[in-house]
KEPAMAR-208333 format. One record per residue (C-alpha): chain; residue in one letter; x, y, z. Coordinates in Angstrom, 2 decimals, padded with zeros to 5 digits. Example, Ala and Ser with C-alpha at 12.3 -4.5 7.8 and 13.67 -1.06 7.14 Angstrom:
REM KEPAMAR-208333
SITE  A  a  012.30  -004.50  007.80 .
SITE  A  s  013.67  -001.06  007.14 .
END
This chain:
REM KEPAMAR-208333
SITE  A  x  086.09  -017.09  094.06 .
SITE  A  x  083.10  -017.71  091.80 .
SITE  A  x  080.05  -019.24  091.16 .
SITE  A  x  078.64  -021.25  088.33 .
SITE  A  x  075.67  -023.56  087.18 .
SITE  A  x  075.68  -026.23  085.14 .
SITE  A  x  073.69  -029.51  084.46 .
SITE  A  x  071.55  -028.82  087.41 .
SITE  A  x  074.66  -028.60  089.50 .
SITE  A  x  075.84  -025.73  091.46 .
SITE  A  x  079.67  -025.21  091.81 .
SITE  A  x  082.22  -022.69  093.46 .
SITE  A  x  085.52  -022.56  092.14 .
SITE  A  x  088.64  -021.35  094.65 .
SITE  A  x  092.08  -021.07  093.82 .
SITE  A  x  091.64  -023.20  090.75 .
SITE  A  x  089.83  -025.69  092.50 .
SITE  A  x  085.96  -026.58  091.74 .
SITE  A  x  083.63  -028.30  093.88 .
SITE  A  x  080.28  -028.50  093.70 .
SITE  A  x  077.60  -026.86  096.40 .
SITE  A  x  075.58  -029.97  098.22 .
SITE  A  x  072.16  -029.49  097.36 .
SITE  A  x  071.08  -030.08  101.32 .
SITE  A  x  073.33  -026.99  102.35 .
SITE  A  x  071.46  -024.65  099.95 .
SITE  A  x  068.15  -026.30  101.23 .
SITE  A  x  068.93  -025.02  104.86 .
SITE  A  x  069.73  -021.60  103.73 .
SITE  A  x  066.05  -021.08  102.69 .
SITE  A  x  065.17  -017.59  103.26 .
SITE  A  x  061.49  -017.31  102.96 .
SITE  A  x  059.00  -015.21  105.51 .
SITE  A  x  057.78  -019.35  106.19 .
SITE  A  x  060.99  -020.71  106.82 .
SITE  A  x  062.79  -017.87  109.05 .
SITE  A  x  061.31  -015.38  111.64 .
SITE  A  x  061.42  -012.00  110.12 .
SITE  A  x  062.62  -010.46  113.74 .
SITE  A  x  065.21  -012.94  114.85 .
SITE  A  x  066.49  -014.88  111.53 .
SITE  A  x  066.02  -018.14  112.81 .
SITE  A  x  064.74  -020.98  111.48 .
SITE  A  x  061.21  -022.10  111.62 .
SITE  A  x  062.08  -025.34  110.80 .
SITE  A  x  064.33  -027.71  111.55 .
SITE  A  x  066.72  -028.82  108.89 .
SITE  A  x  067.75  -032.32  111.21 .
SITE  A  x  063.75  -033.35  110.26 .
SITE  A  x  064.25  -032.94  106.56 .
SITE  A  x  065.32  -036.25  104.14 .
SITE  A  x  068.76  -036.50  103.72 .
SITE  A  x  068.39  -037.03  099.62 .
SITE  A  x  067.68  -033.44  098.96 .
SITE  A  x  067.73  -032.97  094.97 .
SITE  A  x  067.52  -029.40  093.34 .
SITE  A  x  064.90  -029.34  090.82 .
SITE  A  x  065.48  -026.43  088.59 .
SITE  A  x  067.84  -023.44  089.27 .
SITE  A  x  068.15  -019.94  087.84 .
SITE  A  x  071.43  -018.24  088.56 .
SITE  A  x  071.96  -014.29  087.61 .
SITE  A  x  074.86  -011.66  088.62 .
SITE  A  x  073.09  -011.59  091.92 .
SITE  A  x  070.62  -014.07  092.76 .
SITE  A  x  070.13  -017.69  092.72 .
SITE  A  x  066.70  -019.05  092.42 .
SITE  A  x  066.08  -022.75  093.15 .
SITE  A  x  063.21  -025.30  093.22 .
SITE  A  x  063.84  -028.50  094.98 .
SITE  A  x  062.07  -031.87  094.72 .
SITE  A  x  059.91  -031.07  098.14 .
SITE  A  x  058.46  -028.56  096.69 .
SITE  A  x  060.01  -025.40  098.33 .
SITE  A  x  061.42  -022.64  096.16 .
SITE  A  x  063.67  -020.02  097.74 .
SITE  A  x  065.93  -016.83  096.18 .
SITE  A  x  069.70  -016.57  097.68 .
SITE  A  x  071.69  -013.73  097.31 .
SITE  A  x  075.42  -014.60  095.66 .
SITE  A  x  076.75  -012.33  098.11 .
SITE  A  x  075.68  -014.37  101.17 .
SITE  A  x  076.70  -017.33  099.60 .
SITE  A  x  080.64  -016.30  098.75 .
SITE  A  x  080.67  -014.71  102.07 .
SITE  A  x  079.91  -017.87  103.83 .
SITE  A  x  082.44  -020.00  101.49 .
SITE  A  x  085.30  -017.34  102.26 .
SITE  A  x  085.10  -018.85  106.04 .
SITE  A  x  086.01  -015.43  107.29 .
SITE  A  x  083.84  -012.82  109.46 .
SITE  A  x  083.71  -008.98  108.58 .
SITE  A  x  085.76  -008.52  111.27 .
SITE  A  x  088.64  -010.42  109.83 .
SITE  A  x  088.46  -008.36  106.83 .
SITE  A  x  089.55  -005.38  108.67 .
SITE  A  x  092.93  -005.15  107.90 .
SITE  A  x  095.34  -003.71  111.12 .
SITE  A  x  097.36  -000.85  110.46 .
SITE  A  x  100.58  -000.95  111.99 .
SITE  A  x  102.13  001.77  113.77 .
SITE  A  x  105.06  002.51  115.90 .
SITE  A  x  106.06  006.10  118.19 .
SITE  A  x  105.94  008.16  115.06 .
SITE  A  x  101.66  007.81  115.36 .
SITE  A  x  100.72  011.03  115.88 .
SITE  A  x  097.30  011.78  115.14 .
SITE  A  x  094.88  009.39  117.18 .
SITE  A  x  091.58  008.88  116.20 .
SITE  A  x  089.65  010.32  118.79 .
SITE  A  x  085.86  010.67  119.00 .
SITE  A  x  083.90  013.00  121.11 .
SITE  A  x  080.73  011.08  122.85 .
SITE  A  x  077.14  012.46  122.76 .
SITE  A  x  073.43  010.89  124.47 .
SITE  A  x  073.06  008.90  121.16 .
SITE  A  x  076.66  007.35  120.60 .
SITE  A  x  076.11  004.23  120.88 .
SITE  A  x  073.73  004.00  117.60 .
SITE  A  x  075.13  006.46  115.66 .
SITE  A  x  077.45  005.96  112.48 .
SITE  A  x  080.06  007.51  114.67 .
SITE  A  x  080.28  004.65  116.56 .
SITE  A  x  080.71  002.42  113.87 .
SITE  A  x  084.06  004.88  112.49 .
SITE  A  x  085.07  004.51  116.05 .
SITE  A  x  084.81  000.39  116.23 .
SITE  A  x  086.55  000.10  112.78 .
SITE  A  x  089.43  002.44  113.91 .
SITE  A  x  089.90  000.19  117.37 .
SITE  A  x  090.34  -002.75  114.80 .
SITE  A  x  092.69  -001.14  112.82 .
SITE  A  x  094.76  000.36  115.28 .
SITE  A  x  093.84  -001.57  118.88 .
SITE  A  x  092.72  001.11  120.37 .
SITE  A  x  090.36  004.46  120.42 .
SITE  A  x  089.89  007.47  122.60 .
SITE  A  x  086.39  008.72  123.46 .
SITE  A  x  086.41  012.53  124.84 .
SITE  A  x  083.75  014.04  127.00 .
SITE  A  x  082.74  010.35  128.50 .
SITE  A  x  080.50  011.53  131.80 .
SITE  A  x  082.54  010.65  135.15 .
SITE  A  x  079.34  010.66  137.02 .
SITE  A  x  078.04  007.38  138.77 .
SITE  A  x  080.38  004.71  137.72 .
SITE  A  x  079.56  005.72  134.10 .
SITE  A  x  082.03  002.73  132.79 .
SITE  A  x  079.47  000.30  133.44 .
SITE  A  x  076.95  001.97  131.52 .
SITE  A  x  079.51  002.43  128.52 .
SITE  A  x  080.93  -000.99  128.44 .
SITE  A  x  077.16  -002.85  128.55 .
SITE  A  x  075.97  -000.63  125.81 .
SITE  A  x  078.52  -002.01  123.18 .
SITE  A  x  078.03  -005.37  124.70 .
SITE  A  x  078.77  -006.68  128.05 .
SITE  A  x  081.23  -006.32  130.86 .
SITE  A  x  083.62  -009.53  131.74 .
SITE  A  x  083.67  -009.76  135.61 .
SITE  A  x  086.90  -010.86  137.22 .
SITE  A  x  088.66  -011.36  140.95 .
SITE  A  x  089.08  -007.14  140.53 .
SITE  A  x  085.12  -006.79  140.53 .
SITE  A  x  082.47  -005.61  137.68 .
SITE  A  x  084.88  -002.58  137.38 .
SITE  A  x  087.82  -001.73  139.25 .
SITE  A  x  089.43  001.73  140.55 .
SITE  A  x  092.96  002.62  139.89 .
SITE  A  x  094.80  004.80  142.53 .
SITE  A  x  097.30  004.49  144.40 .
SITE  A  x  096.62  002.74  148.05 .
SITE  A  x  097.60  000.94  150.73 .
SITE  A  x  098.48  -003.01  150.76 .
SITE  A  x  097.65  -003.05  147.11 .
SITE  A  x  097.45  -006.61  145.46 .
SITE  A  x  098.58  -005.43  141.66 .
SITE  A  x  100.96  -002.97  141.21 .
SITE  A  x  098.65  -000.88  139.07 .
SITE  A  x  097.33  000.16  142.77 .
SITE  A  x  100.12  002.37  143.29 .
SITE  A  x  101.83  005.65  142.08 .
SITE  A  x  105.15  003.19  140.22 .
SITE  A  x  105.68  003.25  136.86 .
SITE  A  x  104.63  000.55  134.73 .
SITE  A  x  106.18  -001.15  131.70 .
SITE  A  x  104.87  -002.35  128.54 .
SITE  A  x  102.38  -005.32  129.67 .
SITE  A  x  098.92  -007.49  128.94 .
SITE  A  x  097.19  -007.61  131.48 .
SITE  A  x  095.52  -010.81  133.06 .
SITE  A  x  097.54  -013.50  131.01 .
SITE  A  x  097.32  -015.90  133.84 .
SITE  A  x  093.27  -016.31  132.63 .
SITE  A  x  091.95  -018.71  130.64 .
SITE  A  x  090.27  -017.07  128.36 .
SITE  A  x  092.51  -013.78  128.69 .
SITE  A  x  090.15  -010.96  128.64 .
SITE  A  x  090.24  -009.46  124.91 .
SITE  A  x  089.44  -006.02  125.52 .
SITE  A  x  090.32  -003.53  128.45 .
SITE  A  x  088.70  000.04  128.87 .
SITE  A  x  089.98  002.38  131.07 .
SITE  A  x  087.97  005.72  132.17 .
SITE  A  x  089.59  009.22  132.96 .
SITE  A  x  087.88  010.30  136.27 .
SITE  A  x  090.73  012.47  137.97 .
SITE  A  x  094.26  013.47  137.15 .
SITE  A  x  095.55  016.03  139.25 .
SITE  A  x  099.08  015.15  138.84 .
SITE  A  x  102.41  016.12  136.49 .
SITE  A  x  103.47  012.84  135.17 .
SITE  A  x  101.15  009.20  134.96 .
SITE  A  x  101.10  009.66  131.45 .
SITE  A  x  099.24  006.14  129.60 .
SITE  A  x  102.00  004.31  127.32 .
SITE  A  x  100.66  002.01  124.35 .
SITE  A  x  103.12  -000.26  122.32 .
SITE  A  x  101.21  -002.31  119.18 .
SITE  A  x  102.71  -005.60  120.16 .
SITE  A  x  101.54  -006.65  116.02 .
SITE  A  x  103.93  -004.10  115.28 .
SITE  A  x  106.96  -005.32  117.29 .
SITE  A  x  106.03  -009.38  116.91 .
SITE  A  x  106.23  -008.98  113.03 .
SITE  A  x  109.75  -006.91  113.28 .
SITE  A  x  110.87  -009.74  115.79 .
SITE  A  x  109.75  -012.16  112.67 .
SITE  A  x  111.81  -010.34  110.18 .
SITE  A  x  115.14  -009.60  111.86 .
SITE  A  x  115.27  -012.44  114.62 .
SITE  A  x  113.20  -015.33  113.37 .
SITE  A  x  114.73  -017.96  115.80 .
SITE  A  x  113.47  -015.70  118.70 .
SITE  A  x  109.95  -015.31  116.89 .
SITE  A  x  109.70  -019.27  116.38 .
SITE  A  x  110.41  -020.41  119.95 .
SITE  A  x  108.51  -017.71  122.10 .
SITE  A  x  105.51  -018.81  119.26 .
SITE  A  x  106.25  -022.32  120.39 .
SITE  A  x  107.09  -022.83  123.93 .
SITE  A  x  104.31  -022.40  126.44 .
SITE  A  x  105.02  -020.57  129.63 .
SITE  A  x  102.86  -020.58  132.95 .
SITE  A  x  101.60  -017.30  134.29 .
SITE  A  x  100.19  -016.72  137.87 .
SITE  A  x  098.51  -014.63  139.66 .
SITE  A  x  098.45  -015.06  143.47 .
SITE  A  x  096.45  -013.01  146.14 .
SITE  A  x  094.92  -013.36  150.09 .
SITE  A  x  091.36  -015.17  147.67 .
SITE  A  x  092.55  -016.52  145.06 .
SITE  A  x  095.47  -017.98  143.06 .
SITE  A  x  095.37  -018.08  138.76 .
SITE  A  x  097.52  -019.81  136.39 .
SITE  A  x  097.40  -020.25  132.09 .
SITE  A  x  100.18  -021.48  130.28 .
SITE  A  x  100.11  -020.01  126.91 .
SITE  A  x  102.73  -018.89  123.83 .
SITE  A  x  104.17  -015.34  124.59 .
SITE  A  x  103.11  -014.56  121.01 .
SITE  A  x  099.94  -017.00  120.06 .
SITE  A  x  099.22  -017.54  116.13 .
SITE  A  x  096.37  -018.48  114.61 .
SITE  A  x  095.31  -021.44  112.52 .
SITE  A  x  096.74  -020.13  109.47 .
SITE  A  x  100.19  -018.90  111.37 .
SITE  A  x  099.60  -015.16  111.47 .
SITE  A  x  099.19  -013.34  114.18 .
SITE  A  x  096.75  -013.71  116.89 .
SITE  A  x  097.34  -012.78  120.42 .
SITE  A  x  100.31  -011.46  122.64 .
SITE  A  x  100.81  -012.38  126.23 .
SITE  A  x  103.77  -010.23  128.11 .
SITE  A  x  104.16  -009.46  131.97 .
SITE  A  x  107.85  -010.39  132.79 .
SITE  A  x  106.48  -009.79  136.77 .
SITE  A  x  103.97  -013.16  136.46 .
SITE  A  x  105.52  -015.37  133.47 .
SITE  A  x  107.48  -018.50  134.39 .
SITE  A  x  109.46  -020.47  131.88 .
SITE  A  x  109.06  -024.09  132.07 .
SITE  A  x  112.52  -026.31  132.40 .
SITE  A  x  113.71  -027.36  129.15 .
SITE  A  x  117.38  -028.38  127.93 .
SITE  A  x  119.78  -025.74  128.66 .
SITE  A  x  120.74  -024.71  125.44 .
SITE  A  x  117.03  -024.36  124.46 .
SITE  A  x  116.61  -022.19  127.39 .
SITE  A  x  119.79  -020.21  126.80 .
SITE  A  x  117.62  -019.69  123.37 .
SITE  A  x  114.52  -018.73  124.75 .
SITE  A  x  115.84  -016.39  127.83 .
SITE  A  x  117.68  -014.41  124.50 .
SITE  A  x  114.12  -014.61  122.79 .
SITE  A  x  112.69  -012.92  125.77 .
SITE  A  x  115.10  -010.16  126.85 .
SITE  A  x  114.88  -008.95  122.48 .
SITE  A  x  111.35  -008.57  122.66 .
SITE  A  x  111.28  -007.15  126.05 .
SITE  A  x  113.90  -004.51  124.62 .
SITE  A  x  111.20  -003.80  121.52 .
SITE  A  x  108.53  -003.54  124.02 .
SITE  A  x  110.11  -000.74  126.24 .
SITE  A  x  112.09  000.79  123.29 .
SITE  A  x  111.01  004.40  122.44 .
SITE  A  x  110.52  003.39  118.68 .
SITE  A  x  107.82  001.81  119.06 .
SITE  A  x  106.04  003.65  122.20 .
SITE  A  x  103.45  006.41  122.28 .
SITE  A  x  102.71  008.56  125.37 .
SITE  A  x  099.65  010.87  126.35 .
SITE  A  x  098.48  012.19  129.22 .
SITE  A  x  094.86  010.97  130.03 .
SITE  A  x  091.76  014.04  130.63 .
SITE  A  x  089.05  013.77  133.17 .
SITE  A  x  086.68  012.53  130.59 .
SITE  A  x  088.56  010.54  128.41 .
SITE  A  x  087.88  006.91  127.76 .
SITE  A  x  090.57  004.47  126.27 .
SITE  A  x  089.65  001.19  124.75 .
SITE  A  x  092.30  -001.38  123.67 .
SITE  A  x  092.85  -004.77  122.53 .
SITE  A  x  094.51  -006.76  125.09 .
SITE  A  x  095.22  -009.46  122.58 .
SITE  A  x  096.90  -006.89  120.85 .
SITE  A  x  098.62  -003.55  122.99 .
SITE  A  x  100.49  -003.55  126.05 .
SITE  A  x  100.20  -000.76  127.98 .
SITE  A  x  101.77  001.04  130.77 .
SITE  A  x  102.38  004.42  132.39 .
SITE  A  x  105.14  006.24  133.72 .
SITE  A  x  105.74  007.17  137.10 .
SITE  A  x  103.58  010.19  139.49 .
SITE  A  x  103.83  011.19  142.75 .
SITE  A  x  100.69  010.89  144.55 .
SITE  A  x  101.04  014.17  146.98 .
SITE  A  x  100.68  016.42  143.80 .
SITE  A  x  096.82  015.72  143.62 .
SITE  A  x  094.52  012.80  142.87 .
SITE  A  x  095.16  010.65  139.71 .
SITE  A  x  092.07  008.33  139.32 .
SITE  A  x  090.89  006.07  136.94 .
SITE  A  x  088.20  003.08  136.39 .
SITE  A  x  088.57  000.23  134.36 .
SITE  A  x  086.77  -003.05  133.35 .
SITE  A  x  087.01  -005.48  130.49 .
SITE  A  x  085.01  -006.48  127.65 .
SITE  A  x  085.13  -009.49  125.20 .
SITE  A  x  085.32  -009.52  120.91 .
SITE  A  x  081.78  -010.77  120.79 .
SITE  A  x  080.89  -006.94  122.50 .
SITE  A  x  082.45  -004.83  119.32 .
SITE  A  x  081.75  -007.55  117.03 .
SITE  A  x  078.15  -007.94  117.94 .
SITE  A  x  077.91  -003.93  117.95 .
SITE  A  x  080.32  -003.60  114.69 .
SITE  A  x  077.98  -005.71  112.79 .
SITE  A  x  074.54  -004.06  113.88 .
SITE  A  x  075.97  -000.32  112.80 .
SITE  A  x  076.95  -002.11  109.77 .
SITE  A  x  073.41  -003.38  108.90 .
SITE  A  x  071.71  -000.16  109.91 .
SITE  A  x  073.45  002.08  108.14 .
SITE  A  x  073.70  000.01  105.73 .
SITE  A  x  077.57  000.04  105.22 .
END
């Protein structure tokens, strides 16, 4: 991609293509201390107010910069930079590419907390990894007064659901999720019957007093592009059909019909949805369902196979954060008499790390 000036006119050429830049776009893109608030970068005008036969003057374009005068007078400077960065249609985040992995990750990027975390460049090499890999480990989080709370809210903000601001895993009584109890869990998302789903899930290490409840992860990218590769009939229908989920309790029943594996606009990956406990397949012919019942049982065998699986055991202090759009997650079994095993958890959206990712970014000026 590329800029270039000529008769007056500003063009961008992409993929062999050339178009030129309206002149009314670069007039609202004015960057001057009189037309945007130094604090806040907004506007201190308002471009719906200006005439809608903008011209451009006279421009100047260098390696970095483009100057330009238009016919009501105002003169700005716009860096090239901002200008391709805004054609690309793509945030920073996008640009971080994932890494896949599979059982043989071994070394997990783990990051010890401190007082100042959350604005140090630390935190930054921490958010990047979580994009590459879905999730990160912080060590040495304090356990101390529901610390989660004060964790989540000072990347961004926490996403309340029917489980409260936070919730408290252990096994009890008349639980109403199966994460309440001492079983062993399988590869899952969790809360696919919401609409949104929640994007990002942390889970805090209070207590674990026990032998086994080790935390599994599975990089559902990982497995979804296999599935693509060997088995693209499978990948095609469970990226097609649209299943209902549902979650039912004593206060409250919640239902979302979405893809099982959810692509974006451009067809590549975007989200993952699997919890073989709460999905429900709609009726369809019966050899289409014959075809999407095989779908489902080869992915749910890639899920819960070891070659893709990691396993850890969780330490009193040790914070997990993972994409839920992503990861499933799991554990295996524990029995309860050997001790306590306790942990919090609440959930986050992309607008928390993003928000946060950026700001690092721009302060250390990365």
């Amino acid at each position: 991609m590329k800029i270039e000036l000529k008769n007056n006119k500003l063009f961008f050429e992409y993929n062999g293509l050339k178009k030129e830049i309206h002149p009314f776009w670069l007039r609202e893109r004015v960057n001057g201390d009189s037309f945007v608030d130094k604090a806040t970068k907004q506007r201190l005008f308002d471009p719906t107010k200006l005439k809608e036969n903008i011209q451009i003057n006279s421009m100047n374009l260098s390696n970095d910069f483009l100057e330009i005068t238009f016919d009501d007078g105002v003169q700005t400077k716009l860096a090239i930079q901002n200008i391709l960065k805004e054609f690309s249609n793509m945030s920073d985040i996008k640009y971080i590419s994932k890494i896949k992995w599979d059982s043989s990750l071994k070394d997990f990027n783990n990051f010890e907390f401190n007082d100042n975390f959350f604005e140090e460049e630390e935190m930054y090499k921490a958010l990047m990894s979580f994009y590459q890999y879905g999730f990160v480990i912080f060590k040495k989080v304090p356990t101390q007064n529901n610390f989660i709370v004060n964790f989540a809210n000072s990347i961004g903000s926490i996403r309340r659901t029917n489980f409260g601001e936070f919730f408290n895993v252990k096994s009890k009584p008349n639980p109403n999720d199966l994460a309440y109890t001492s079983l062993p869990l399988a590869p899952h998302t969790d809360n696919p019957y919401r609409n949104p789903v929640p994007c990002i899930q942390i889970l805090h290490c209070i207590e674990n007093e026990v032998s086994g409840g080790y935390s599994t992860l599975v990089d559902g990218f990982t497995v979804t592009e296999q599935l693509k590769k060997d088995f693209p009939k499978y990948f095609k229908i469970l990226s097609e059909i649209k299943v209902r989920f549902q979650f039912i309790d004593q206060s409250v029943v919640l239902e979302n019909w979405a893809e099982m594996i959810q692509l974006d606009e451009f067809g590549e990956f975007k989200q993952v949805r699997f919890s073989p406990r709460l999905d429900f397949v709609p009726l369809m012919d019966k050899e289409k369902l014959e075809l999407y019942y095989s779908a489902r049982k080869k992915i749910s065998e890639l899920y819960n196979s070891d070659d893709y699986r990691i396993e850890f055991k969780l330490q009193p202090g040790d914070l997990l954060m993972m994409d839920n759009y992503r990861l499933l997650h799991g554990r295996t079994t524990y029995d309860a008499n050997e001790g306590n095993r306790f942990l919090q958890g609440c959930y986050i959206d992309y607008d928390s790390t993003e928000g946060k990712l950026k700001h690092l970014k721009r302060k250390f000026n990365l």
